[in-house]
N, C-alpha and C positions, 0 to 999 in steps of 0.2 A: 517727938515729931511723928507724924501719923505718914501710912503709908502712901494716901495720894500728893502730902505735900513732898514727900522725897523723892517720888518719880518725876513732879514737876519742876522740881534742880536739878534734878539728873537731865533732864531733855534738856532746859533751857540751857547747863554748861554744853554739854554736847552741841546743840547747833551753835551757842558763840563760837566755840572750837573749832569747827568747818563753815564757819559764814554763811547758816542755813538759818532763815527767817523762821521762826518756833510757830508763827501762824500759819503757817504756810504745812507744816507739817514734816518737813525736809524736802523745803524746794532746792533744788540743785541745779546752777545755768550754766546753760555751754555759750557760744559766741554768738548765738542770735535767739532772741527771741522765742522762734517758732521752733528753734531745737528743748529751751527749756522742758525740764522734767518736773512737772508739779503732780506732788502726791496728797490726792487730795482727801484719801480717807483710809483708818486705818485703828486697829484697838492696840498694838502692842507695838512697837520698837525697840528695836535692841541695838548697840553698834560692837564690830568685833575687829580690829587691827593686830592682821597678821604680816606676813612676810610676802604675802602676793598683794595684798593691798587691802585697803580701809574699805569693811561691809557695813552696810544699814541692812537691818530684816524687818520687813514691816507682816504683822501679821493682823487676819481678821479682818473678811472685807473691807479688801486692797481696793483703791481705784487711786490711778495714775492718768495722768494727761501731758501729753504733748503736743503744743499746737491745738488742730483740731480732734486728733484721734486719741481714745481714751481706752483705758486696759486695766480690766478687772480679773480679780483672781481673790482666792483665800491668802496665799501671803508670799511671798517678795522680797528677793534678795538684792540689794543694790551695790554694786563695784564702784565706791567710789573715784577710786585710781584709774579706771579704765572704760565706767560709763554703761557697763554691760549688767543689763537685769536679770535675771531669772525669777519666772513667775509659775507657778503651783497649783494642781488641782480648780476645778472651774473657769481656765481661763477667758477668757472672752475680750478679742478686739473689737470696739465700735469708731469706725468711721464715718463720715459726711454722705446722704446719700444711699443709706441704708447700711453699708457694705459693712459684715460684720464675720469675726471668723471666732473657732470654737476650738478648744485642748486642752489636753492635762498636763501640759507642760510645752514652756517660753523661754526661748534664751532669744533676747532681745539688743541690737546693738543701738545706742540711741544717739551714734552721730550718724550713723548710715541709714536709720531708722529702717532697719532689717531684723527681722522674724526669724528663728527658726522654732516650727510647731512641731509637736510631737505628741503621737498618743491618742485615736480620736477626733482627727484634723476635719474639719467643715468650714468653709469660706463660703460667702452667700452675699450676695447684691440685692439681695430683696425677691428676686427673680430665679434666677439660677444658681445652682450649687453645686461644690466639691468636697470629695469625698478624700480623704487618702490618711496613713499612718503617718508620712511624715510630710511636710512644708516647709519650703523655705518663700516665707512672701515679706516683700519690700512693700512698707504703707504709704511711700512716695508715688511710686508708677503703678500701686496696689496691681502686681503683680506676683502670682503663686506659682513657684515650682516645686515638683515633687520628682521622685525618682524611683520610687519605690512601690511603685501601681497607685493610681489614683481612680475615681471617678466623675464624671462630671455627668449633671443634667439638668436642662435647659428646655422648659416645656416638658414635650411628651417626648424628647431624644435622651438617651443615655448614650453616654461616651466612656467606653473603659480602656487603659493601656499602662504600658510598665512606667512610662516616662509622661511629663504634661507640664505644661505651661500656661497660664491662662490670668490675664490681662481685663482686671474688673471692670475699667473706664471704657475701652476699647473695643470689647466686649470678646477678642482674638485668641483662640487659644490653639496650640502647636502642642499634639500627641506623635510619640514613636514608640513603637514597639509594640507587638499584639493589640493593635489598635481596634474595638471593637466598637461599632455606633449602631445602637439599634433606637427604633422608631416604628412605629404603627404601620409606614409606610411602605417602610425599605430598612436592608441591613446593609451594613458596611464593614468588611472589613481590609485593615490596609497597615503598610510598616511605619508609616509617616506622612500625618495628613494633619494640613490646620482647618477652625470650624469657628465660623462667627456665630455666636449665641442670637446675635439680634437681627441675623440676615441670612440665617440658615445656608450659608456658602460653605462650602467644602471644598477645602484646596488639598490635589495630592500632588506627590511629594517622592514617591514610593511605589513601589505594585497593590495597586490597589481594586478591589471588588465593590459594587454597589448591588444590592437584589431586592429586586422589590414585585408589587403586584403577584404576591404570595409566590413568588417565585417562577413567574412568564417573564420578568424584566432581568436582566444581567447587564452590568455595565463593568467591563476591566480595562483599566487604564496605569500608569505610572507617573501621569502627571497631567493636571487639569483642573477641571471646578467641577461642581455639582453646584447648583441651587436648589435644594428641595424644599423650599420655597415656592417658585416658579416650576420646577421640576424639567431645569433647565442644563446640559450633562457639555461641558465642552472639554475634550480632552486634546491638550497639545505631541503626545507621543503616540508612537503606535497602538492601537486600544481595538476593541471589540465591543460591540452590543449587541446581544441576544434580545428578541419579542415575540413570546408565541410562535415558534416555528420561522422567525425570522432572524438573520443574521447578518450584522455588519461592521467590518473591520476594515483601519487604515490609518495613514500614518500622523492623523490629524481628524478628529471628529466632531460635531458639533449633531445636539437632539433636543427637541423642546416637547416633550411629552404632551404638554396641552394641545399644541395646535398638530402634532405629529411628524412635524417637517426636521429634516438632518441633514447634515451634509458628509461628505468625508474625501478628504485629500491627500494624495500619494498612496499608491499600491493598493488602492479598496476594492474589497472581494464583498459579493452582498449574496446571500443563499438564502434560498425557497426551501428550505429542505419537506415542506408539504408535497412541492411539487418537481423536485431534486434537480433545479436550474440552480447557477452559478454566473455571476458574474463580476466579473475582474474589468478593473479602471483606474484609469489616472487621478479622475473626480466623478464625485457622484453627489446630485440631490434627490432627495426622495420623500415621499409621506406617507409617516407609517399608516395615517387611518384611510387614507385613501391608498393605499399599496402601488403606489407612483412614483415612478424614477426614473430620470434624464441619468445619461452615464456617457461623459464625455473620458478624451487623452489614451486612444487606445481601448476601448471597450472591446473584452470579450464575451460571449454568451456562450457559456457549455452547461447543455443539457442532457443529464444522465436516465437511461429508457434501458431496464436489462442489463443486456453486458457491453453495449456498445455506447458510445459518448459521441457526443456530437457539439462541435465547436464552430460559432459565430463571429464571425469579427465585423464591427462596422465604424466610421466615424464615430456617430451618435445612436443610443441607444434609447427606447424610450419604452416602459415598460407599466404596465398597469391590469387589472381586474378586466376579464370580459364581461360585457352587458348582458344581467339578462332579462331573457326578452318574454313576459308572460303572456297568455291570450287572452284575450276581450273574455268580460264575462259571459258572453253567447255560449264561450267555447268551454263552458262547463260540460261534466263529464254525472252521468248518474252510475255509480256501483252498483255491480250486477245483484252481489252478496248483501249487501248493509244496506241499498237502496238511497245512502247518503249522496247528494249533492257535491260532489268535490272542483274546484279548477284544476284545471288541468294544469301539469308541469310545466313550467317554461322550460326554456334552450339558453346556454350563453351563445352570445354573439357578438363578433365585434362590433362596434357602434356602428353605426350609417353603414354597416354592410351587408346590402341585403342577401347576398348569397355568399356562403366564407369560401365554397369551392369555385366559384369563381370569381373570387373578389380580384380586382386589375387597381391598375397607379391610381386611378381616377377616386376612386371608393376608398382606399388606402390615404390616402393624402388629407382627406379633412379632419381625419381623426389624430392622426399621429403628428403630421404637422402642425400643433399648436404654438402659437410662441409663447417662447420661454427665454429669460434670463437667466442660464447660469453662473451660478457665482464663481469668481476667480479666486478670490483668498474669502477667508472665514472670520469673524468678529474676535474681537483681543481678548484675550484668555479674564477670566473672571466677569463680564461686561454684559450687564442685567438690563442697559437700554436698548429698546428698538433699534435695528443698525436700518439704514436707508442705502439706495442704492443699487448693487449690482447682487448682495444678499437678500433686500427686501424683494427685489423682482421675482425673486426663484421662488422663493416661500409661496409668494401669491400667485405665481403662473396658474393659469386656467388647466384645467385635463377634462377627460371624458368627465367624472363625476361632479357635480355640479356644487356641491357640499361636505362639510367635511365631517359628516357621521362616521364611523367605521363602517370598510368597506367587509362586503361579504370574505371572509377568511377562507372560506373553500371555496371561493370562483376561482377557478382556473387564470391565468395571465395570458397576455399576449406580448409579444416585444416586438415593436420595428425597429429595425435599423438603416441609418441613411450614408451612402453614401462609400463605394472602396468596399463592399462586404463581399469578403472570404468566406467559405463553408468548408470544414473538414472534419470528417470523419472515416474511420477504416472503410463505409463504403459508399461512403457517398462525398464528392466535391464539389463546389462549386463558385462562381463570382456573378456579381452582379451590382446595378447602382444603388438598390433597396431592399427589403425584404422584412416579410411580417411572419413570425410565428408563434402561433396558436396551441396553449395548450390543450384548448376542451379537445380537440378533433387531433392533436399532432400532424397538423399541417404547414409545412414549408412556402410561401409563397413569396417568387423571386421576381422584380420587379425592374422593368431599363435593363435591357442588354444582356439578359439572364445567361446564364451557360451551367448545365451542370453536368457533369462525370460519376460514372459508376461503372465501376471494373471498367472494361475496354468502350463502352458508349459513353457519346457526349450527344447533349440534347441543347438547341436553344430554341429561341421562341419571343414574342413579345412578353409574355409574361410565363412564368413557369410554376406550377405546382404541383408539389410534391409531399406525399401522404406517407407517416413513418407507425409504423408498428415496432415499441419497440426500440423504436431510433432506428430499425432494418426499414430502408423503403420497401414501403405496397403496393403503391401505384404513382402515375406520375401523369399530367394534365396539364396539355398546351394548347392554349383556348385558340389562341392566332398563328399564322406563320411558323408553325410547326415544324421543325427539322430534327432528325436522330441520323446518327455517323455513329461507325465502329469498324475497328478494324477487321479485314477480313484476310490479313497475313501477316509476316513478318514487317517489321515498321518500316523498312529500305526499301519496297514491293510497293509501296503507297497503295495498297487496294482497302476502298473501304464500300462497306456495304449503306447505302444511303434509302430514309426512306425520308417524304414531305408531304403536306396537305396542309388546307389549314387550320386541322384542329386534330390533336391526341391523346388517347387515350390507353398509358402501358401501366401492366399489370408486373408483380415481380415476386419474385421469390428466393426469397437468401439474399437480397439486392442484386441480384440477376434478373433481367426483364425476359420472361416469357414467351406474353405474348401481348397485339398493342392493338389499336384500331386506329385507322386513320382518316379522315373523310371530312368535305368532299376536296376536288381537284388532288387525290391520291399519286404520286409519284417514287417510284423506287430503281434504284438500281444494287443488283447486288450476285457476287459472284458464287455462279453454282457449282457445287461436286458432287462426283460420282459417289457411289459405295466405298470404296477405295480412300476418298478423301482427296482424289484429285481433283484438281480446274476443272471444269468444261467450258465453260463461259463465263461473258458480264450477262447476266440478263436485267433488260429495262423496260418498266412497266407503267401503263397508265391507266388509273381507272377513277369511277368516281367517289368509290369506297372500297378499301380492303383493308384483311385482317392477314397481320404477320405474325409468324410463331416464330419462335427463338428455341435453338437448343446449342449448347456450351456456346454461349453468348456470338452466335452465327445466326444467320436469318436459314431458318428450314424448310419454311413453305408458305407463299401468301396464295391467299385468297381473293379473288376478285368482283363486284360486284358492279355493274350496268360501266357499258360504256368503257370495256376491256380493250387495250392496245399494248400489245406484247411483243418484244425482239427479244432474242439470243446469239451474241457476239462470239466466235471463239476464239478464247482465250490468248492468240497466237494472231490473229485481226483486228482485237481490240485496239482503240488509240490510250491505254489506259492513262495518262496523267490529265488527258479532258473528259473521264467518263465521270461528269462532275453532274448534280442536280444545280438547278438556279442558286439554292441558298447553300452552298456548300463552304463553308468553314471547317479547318478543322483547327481545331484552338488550343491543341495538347502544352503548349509550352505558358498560358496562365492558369493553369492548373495547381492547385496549392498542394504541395508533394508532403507535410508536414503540419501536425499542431503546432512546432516551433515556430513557421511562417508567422501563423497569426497572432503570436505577442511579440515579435521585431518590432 
């Protein structure tokens, strides 16, 4: 008997023995069908019955089939008591669909049809791939876990972390731990984030970082989406996003980089830090390319100048790039030196305003009151459709800038405020119904019912403005109905020094006013002293122009021009609680006595 006829009785008693069909190779069935194990190719067989159970070895390009997915390897140990293969050196699973994975070793269960890979591990859909030492993938839900650092990458993204999950059909994969995802675009890193291969979403999970635009872009959040995709950032926890010198944080964020529009809800703080304003709100929308933002639920504006801080409060805030304004080409300029032709520089300006120092409600108003819809809540966390409604409104509100090119990054801003606006600073206070402030010039302009304080003066007026060096006022300009009060003794004494006209012009220093101009229809009353620092009188004055000097914030000496009418009361004749001018207010008790006022 030669030796291929005795290994062909040997196989053929062997599968009678275990009821395995000899053409088949040792097919072995479980209870259905699609669990069967058919081995379909193979150079050696051996069988060995131990004490743990009855093995088949098959060697010499193996391939196995189950179902639809099929599993190749150099050689194969089969469990027949228990169903559990072990597969060796080149192994390679092919399923439906591309989806194919790669190792040097299989231990395979084949009624759970569960994988464990080891050695080498690569899984691949035709498109994307993983990387890791070890796998455990089920070729039912063809889903891969590892635990012991994997990699994935899908396009131009790589994804690496200690722990991963990732779901071929689905395309859904779930990393934790040192989770790293780098792209062309942006980097990411996070403790616990999942990432759709075929939709580029990023769901976190964890504290997580996004950077991108070679590092002007910072997104941190701990729980939210990314679409880098769309390049779409919506974060449901408290989060922050850094741009270029821009800064926005709060307890709920939404940013759409292409069109530049965000939103952000509960406790949002948004920073200039080019131009070292601040602003804190309830909600905020804004656009980045256009550097435009409504800021409702408590808006604060604090702007930092030096060492003093100056603090805004209004209903609504509305804040955007000043215009600027270039000249006609007439208004070219010839170099003295180089003989070149140049234009001249423009100005920023705020829009339709032709004059910033004395811009009034009227000029103020067509700019800043534009309508807009701000939004109340923000679109559902992952949600890649157009939302319509009370969110689309906001996006597309109209503003000064007509287009949405990026706006010049060094123009200075301006912010209105409408509405209840507070001013506090250590020395400057003030309220009023509106107010617009300019960073090109650091000018204050307070609009409806203005009133402002500094040290012992209070000034009101139809419109008020007020010029900061510094954030220390420089001067101060009341184009109508002009009035300035200060005290001119102890508070119980009620003597105050009053001057009026209607229009003025104070100058200051340290935020103490100096000295002021007033003109025309000039009226003052205000009590004089001797050398000593006693009383002599009220003296009351009228003219058609005069100039007042100030020294330790007491009226020292005016000056008078055309049309002088002068008394002097003493002090002891006077009727003092009617020695009042026409507009005599004094308003000391809404007076904002604290920055705590203005976030109540």
């Amino acid at each position: 008997m030669n030796r291929h006829t005795f290994y062909g009785i040997f196989l053929l008693c062997v599968c009678c023995l275990f009821g395995v069909s000899p053409s088949l190779y040792g097919q072995v069935k479980d209870t259905s069908d699609k669990m069967t194990i058919h081995i379909l190719n193979n150079r050696v067989l051996t069988f060995t019955k131990t004490d743990s159970g009855d093995f088949f070895r098959f060697v010499g390009d193996v391939i196995m089939q189950q179902g639809t997915d099929t599993l190749y390897c150099d050689s194969l140990i089969q469990n027949k008591t228990t169903n559990i293969l072990e597969a060796f050196s080149n192994v390679r699973i092919a399923q439906d669909g591309g989806t194919q994975g790669l190792c040097d070793y299989l231990k395979y269960t084949s009624s759970q049809k569960l994988a464990l890979m080891q050695g080498n591990v690569s899984l691949t859909d035709g498109k994307n791939q993983m990387w890791c030492n070890e796998l455990t993938y089920d070729l039912g839900t063809k889903t891969g876990v590892y635990n012991n650092g994997g990699t994935l990458h899908a396009d131009s993204t790589t994804v690496t972390s200690n722990s991963g999950i990732y779901n071929v059909k689905t395309k859904e994969a779930r990393f934790t731990g040192n989770v790293t995802v780098k792209d062309p675009a942006y980097t990411t890193t996070s403790k616990d984030m999942g990432y759709n291969t075929e939709t580029k979403l990023t769901r976190f999970f964890a504290p997580s970082v996004v950077v991108g635009d070679s590092g002007k872009t910072r997104l941190q959040t701990s729980s939210g989406t990314y679409d880098s995709h769309n390049s779409i950032a919506y974060f449901e926890t408290p989060s922050k996003i850094w741009y270029d010198g821009q800064y926005i944080e709060g307890d709920t964020l939404y940013y759409n980089k292409l069109t530049g529009n965000g939103y952000g809800n509960g406790h949002v703080i948004a920073w200039d830090t080019a131009h070292g304003s601040t602003l804190y709100c309830g909600h905020a929308a804004y656009n980045q390319r256009k550097r435009e933002m409504w800021a409702t639920v408590k808006p604060v504006l604090k702007q930092i100048k030096g060492t003093d801080t100056l603090y805004i409060r209004a209903d609504t805030f509305h804040s955007a790039p000043m215009a600027k304004i270039l000249p006609p080409k007439a208004g070219t300029v010839k170099d003295a030196d180089t003989g070149v032709v140049k234009r001249k520089e423009g100005s920023y300006k705020l829009p339709a305003a032709a004059d910033s120092s004395t811009l009034t409600a009227a000029q103020v108003t067509p700019v800043a009151l534009l309508p807009v819809a701000v939004p109340d809540t923000l679109p559902k966390t992952g949600s890649r459709k157009k939302k319509k409604g009370a969110v689309t409104a906001a996006v597309n509100a109209p503003s000064p800038l007509a287009d949405t090119a990026w706006a010049d990054s060094t123009a200075p801003l301006y912010f209105c405020g409408y509405h209840h606006v507070l001013i506090f600073s250590d020395s400057l206070q003030g309220v009023c119904d509106s107010i617009c402030y300019t960073q090109s010039d650091s000018t204050i302009r307070m609009i409806y019912n203005p009133i402002a304080w500094s040290r012992k003066s209070q000034v009101t007026g139809d419109t008020i403005c007020l010029q900061l060096d510094s954030n220390r006022l420089r001067s101060i300009y009341v184009p109508n109905n002009a009035f300035i009060v200060s005290l001119a003794g102890p508070d119980k004494a009620g003597l105050y020094d009053q001057v009026q006209g209607r229009t003025l012009k104070g100058y200051l220093k340290n935020n103490t006013i100096t000295s002021m101009l007033v003109f025309p229809g000039s009226e003052a009353i205000y009590y004089s002293k001797d050398e000593r620092g006693a009383y002599i009188g009220v003296s009351q004055s009228k003219s058609d122009r005069m100039k007042v000097t100030f020294e330790d914030q007491a009226i020292k000496k005016i000056n008078f021009e055309r049309d002088v009418h002068q008394t002097l009361t003493p002090l002891d004749k006077a009727d003092i609680p009617n020695t009042r001018l026409s507009r005599f207010k004094w308003l000391d008790d809404k007076r904002p006595r604290s920055k705590e006022e203005l976030f109540e």
